[in-house]
MOPAC internal coordinates of N, CA, C and O (Angstrom, degrees):
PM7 1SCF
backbone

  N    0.0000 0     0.00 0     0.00 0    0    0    0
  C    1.4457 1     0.00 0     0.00 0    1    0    0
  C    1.5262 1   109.41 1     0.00 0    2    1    0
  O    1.2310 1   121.30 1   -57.29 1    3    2    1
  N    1.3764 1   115.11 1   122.71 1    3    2    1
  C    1.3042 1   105.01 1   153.19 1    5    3    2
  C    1.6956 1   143.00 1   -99.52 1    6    5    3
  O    1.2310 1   132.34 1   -42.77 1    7    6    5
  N    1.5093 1    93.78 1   137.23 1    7    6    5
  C    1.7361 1    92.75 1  -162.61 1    9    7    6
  C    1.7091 1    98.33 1   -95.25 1   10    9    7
  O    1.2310 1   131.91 1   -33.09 1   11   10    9
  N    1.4452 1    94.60 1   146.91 1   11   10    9
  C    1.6255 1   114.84 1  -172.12 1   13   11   10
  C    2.2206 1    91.26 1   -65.86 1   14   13   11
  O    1.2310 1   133.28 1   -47.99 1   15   14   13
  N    1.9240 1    91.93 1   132.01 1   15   14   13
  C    1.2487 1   119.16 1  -176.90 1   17   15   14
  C    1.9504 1   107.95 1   -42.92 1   18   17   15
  O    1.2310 1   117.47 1   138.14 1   19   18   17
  N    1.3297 1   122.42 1   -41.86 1   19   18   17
  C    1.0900 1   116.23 1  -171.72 1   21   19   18
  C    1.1988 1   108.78 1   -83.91 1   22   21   19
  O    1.2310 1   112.83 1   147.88 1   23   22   21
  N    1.4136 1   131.14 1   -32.12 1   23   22   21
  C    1.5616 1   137.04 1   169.01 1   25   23   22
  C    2.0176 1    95.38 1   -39.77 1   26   25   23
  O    1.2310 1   125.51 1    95.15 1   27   26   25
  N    1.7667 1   107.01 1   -84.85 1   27   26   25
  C    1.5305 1    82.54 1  -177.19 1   29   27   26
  C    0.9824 1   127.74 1   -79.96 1   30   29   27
  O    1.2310 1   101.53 1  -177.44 1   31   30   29
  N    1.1864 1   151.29 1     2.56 1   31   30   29
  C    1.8852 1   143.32 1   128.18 1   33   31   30
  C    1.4280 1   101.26 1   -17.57 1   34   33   31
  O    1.2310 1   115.99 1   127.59 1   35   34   33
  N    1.2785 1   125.22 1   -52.41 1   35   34   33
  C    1.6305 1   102.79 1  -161.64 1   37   35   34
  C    1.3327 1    91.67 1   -96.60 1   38   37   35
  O    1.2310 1   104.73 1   124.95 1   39   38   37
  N    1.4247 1   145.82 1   -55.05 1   39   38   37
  C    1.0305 1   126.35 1   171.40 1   41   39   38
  C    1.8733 1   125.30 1   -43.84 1   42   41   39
  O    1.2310 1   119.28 1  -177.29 1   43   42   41
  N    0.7079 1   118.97 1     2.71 1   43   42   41
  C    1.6180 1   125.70 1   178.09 1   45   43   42
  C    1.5822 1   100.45 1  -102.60 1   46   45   43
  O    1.2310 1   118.73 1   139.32 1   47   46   45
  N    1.4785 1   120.02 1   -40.68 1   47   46   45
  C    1.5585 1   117.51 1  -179.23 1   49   47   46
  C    1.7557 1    99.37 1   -70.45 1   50   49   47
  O    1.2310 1   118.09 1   153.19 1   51   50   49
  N    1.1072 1   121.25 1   -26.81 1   51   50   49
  C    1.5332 1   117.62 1  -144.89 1   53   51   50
  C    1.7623 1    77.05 1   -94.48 1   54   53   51
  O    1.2310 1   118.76 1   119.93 1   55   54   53
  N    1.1664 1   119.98 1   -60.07 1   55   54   53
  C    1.3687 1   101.78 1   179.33 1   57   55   54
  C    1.1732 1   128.95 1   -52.62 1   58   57   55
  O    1.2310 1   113.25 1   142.28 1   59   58   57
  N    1.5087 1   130.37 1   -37.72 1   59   58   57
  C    1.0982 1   135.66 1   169.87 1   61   59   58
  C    2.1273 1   128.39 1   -67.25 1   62   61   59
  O    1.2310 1   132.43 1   175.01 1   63   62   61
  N    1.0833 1    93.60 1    -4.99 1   63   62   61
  C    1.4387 1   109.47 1   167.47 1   65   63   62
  C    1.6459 1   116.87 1  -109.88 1   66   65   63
  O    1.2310 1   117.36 1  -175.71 1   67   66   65
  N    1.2698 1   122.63 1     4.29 1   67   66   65
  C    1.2611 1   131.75 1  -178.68 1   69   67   66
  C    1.6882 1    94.08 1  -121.23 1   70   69   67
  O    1.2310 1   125.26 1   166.08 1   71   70   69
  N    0.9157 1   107.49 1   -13.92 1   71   70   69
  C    1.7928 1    93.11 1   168.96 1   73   71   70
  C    1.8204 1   110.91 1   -96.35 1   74   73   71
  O    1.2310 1   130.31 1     6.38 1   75   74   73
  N    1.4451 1    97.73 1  -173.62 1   75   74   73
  C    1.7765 1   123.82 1  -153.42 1   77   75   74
  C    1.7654 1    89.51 1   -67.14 1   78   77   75
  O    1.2310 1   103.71 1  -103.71 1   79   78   77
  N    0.9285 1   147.60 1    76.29 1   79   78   77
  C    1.5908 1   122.40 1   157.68 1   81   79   78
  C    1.7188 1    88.53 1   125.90 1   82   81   79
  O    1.2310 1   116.78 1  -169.77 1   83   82   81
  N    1.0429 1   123.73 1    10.23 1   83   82   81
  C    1.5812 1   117.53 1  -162.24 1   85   83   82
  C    1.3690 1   128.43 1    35.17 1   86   85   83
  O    1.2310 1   128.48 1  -131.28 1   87   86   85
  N    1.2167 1   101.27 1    48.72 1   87   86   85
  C    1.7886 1   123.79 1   178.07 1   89   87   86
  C    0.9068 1   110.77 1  -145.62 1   90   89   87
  O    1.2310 1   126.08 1   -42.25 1   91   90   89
  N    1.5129 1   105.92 1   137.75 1   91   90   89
  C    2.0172 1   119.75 1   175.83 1   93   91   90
  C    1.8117 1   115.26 1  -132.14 1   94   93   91
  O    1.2310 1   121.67 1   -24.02 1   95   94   93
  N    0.8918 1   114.40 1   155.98 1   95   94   93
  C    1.5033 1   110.76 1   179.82 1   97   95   94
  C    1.6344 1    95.32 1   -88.01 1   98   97   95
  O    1.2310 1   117.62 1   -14.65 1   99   98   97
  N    1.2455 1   122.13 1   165.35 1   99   98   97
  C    1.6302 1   121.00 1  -166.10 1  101   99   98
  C    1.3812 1   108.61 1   -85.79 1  102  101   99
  O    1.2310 1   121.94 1   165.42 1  103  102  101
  N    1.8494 1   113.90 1   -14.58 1  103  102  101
  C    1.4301 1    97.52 1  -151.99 1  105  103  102
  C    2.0041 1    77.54 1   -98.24 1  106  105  103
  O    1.2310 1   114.48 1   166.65 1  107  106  105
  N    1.5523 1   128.07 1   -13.35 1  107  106  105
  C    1.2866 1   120.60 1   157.54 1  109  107  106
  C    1.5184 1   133.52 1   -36.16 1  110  109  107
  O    1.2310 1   131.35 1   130.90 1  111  110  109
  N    1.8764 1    95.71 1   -49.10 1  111  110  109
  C    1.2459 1   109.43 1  -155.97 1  113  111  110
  C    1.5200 1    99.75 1   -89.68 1  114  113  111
  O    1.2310 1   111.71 1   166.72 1  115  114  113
  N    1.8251 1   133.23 1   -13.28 1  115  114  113
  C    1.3023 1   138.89 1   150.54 1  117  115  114
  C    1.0967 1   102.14 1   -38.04 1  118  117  115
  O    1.2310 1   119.97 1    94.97 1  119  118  117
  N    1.6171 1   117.65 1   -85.03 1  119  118  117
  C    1.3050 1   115.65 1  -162.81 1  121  119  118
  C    1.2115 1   128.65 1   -49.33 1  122  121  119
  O    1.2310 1   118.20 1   138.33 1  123  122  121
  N    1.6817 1   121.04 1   -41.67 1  123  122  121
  C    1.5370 1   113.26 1   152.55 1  125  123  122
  C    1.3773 1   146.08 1   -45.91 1  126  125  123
  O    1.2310 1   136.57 1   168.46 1  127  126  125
  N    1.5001 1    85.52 1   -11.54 1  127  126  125
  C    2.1317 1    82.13 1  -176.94 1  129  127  126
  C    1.3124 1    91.82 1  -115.23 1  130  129  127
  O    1.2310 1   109.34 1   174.26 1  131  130  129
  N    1.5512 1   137.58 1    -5.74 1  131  130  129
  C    1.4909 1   141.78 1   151.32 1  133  131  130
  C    1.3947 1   101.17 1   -44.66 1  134  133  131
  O    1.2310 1   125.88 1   118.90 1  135  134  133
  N    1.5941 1   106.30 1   -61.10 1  135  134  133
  C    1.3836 1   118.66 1  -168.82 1  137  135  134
  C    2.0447 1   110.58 1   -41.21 1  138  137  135
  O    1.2310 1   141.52 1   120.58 1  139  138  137
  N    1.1985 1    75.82 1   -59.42 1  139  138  137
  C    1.6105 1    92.20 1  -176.54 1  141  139  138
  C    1.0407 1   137.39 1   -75.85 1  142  141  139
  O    1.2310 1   121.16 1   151.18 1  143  142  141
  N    1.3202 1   115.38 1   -28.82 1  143  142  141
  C    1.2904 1   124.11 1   166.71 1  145  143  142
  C    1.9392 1   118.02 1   -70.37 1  146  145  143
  O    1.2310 1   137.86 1   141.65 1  147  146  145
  N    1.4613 1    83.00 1   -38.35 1  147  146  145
  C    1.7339 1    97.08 1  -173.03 1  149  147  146
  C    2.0209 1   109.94 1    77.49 1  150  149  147
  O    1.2310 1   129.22 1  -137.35 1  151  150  149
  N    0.8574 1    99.85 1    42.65 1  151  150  149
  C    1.6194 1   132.64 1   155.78 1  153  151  150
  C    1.3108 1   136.83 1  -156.94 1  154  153  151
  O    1.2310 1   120.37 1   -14.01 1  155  154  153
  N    1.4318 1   116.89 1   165.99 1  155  154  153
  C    1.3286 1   127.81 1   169.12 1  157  155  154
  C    1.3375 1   115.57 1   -66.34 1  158  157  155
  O    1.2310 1   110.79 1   -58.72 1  159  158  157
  N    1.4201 1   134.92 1   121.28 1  159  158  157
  C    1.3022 1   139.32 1  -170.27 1  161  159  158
  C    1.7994 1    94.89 1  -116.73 1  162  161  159
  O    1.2310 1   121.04 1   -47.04 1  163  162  161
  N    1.2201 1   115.62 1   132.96 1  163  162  161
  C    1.2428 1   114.90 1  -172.23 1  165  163  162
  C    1.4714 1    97.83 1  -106.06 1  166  165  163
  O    1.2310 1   130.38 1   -45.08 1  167  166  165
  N    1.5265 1    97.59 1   134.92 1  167  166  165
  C    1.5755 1   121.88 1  -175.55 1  169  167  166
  C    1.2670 1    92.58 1   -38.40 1  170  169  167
  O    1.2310 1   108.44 1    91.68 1  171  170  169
  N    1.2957 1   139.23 1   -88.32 1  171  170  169
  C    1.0762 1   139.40 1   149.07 1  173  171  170
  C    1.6525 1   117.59 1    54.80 1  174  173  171
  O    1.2310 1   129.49 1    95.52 1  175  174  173
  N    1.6859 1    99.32 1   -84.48 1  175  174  173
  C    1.6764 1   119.85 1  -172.05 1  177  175  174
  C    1.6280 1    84.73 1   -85.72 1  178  177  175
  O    1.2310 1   109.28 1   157.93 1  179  178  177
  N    1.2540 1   137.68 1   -22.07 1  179  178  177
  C    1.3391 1   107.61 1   173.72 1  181  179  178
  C    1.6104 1   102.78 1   -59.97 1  182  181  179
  O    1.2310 1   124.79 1    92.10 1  183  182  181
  N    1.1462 1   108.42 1   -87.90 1  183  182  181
  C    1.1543 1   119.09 1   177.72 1  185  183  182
  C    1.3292 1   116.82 1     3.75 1  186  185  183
  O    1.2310 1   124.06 1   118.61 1  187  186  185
  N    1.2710 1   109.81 1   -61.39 1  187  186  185
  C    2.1432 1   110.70 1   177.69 1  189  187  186
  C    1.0469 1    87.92 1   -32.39 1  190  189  187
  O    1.2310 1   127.26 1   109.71 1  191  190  189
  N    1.7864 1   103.64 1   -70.29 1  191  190  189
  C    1.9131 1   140.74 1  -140.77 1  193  191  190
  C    2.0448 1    83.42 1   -26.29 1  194  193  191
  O    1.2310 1   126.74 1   120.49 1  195  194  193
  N    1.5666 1   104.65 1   -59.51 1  195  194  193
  C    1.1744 1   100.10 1  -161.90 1  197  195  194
  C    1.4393 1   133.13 1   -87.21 1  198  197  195
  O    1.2310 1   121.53 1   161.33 1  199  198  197
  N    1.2631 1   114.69 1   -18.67 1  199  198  197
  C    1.3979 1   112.90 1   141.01 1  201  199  198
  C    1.3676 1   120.83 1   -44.76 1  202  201  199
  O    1.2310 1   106.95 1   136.92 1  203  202  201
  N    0.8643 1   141.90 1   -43.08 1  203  202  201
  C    1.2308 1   160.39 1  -167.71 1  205  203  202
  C    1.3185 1   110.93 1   -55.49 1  206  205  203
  O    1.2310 1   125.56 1   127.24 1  207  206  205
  N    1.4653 1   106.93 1   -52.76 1  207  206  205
  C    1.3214 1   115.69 1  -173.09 1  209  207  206
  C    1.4739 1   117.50 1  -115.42 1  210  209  207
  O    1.2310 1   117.64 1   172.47 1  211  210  209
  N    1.3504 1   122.10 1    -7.53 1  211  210  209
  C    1.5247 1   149.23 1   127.90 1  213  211  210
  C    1.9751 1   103.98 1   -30.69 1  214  213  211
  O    1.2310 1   133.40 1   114.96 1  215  214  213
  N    0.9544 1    91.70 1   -65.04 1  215  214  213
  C    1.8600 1    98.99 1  -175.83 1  217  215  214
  C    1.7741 1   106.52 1   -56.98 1  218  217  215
  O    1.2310 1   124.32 1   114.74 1  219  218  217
  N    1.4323 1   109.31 1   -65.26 1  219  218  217
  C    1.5964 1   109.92 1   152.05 1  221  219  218
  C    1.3187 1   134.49 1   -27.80 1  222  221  219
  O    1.2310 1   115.14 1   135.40 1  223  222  221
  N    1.0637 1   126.82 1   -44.60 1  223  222  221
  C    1.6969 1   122.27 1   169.31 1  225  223  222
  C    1.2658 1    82.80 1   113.29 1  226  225  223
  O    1.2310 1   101.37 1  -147.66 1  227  226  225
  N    1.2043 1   151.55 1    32.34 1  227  226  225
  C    1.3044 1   135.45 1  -179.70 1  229  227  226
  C    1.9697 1   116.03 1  -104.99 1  230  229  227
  O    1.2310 1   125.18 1   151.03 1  231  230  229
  N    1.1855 1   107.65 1   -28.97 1  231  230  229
  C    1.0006 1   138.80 1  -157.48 1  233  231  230
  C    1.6876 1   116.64 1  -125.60 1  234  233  231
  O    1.2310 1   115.35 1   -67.71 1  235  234  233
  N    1.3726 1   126.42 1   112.29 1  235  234  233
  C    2.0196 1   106.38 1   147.63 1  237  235  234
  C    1.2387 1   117.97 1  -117.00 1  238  237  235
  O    1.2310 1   111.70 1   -39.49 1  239  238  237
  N    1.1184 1   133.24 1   140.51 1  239  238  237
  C    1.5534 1   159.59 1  -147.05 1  241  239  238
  C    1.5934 1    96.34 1  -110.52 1  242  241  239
  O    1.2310 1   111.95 1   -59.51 1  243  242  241
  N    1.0883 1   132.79 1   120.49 1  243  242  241
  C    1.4391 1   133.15 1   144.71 1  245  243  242
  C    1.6216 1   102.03 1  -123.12 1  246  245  243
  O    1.2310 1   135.05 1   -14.15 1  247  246  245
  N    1.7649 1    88.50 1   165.85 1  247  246  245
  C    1.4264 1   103.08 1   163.18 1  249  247  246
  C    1.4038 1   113.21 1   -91.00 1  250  249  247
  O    1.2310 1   125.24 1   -31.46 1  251  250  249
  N    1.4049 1   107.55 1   148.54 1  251  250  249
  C    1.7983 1   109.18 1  -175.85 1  253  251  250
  C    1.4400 1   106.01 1   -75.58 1  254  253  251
  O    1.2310 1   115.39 1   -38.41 1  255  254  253
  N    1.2284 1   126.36 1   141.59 1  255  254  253
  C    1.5517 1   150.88 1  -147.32 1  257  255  254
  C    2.3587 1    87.99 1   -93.73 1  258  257  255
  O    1.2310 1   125.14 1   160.31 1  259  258  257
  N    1.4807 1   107.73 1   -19.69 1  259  258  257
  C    1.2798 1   107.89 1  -176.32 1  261  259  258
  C    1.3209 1   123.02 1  -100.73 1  262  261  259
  O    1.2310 1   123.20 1   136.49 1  263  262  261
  N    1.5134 1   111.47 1   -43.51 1  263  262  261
  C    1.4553 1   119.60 1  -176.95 1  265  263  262
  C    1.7240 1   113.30 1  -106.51 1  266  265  263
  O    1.2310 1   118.71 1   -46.99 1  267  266  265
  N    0.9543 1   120.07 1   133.01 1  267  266  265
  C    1.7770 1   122.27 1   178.13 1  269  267  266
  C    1.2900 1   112.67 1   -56.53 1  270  269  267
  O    1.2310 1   114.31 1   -67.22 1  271  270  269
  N    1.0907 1   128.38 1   112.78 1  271  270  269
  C    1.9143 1   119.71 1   176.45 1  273  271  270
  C    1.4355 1   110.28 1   109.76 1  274  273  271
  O    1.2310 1   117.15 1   153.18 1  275  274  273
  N    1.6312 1   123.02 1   -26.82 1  275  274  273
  C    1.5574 1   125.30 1  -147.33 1  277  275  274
  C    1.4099 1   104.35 1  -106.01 1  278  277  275
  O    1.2310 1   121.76 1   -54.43 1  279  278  277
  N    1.2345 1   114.23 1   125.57 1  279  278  277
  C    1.3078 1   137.48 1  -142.93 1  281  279  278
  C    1.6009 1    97.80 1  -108.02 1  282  281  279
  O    1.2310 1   121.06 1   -37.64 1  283  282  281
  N    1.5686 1   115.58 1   142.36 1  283  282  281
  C    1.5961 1   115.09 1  -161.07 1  285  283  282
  C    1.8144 1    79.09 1  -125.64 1  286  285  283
  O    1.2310 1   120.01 1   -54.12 1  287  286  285
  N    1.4084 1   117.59 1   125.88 1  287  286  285
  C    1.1489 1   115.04 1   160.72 1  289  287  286
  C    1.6967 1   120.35 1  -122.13 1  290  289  287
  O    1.2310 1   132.09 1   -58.98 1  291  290  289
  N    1.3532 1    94.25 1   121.02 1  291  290  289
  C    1.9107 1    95.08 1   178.84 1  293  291  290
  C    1.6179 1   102.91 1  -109.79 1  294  293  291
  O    1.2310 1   130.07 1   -27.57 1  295  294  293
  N    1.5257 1    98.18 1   152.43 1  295  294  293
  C    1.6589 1   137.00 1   153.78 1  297  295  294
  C    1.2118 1   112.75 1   -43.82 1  298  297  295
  O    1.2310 1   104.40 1   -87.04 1  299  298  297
  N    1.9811 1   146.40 1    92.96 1  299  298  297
  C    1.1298 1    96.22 1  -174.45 1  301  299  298
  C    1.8195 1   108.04 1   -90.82 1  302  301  299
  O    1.2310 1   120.86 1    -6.36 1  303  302  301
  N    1.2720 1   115.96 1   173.64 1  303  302  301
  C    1.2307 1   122.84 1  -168.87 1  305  303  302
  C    1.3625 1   109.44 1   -43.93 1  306  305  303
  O    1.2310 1   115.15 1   -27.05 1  307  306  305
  N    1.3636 1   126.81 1   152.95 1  307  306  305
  C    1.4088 1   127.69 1  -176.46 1  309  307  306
  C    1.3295 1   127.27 1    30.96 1  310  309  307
  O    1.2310 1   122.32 1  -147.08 1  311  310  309
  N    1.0410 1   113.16 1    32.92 1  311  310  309
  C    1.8845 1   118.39 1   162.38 1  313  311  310
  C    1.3319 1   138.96 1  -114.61 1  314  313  311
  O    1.2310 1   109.61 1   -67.90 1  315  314  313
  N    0.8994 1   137.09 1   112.10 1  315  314  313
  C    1.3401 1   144.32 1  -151.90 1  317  315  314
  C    1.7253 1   106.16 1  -115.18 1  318  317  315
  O    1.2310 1   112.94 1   -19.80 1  319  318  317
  N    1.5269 1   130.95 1   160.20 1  319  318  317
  C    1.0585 1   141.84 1   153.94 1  321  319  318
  C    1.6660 1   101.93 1   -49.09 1  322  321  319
  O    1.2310 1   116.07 1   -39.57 1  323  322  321
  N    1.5645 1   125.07 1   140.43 1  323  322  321
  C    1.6427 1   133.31 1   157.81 1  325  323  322
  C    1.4523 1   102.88 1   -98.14 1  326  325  323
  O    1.2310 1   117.59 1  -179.11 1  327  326  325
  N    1.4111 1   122.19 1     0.89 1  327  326  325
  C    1.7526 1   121.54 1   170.05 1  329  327  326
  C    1.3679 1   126.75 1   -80.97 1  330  329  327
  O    1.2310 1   120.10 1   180.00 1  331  330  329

């Protein structure tokens, strides 16, 4: 199924401001919107999800300094979805 781009944009901010430091590793933030949604979300549409909101100023993306591939995503301070 695909879910409309601003649905997980804001659900990706809302999770990411309810976690420890407003940072999640990506393969975390899958399983939470798996969780929630109650489907398979393919890495894939994350991936846009976060460009997406990476391009916005909302978001910066690194790779984790520990695992090969694993993606560190932070909240940046004071930014919120305008959707």
């Amino acid at each position: 199924m695909q879910w409309r781009p601003e649905v997980l944009d804001n659900i990706i901010v809302a999770l990411l401001k309810a976690s420890r430091e407003s940072q999640m590793k990506d393969s975390e933030l899958l399983e939470k919107l798996n969780y929630i949604l109650k489907t398979e979300i393919p890495r894939s549409q994350l991936l846009k999800c976060l460009i997406r909101l990476e391009v916005r100023g909302l978001i910066h993306v690194r790779t984790s300094e520990r695992k090969n591939g694993e993606l560190i995503i932070k909240l940046l301070e004071g930014k919120e979805t305008s959707e």
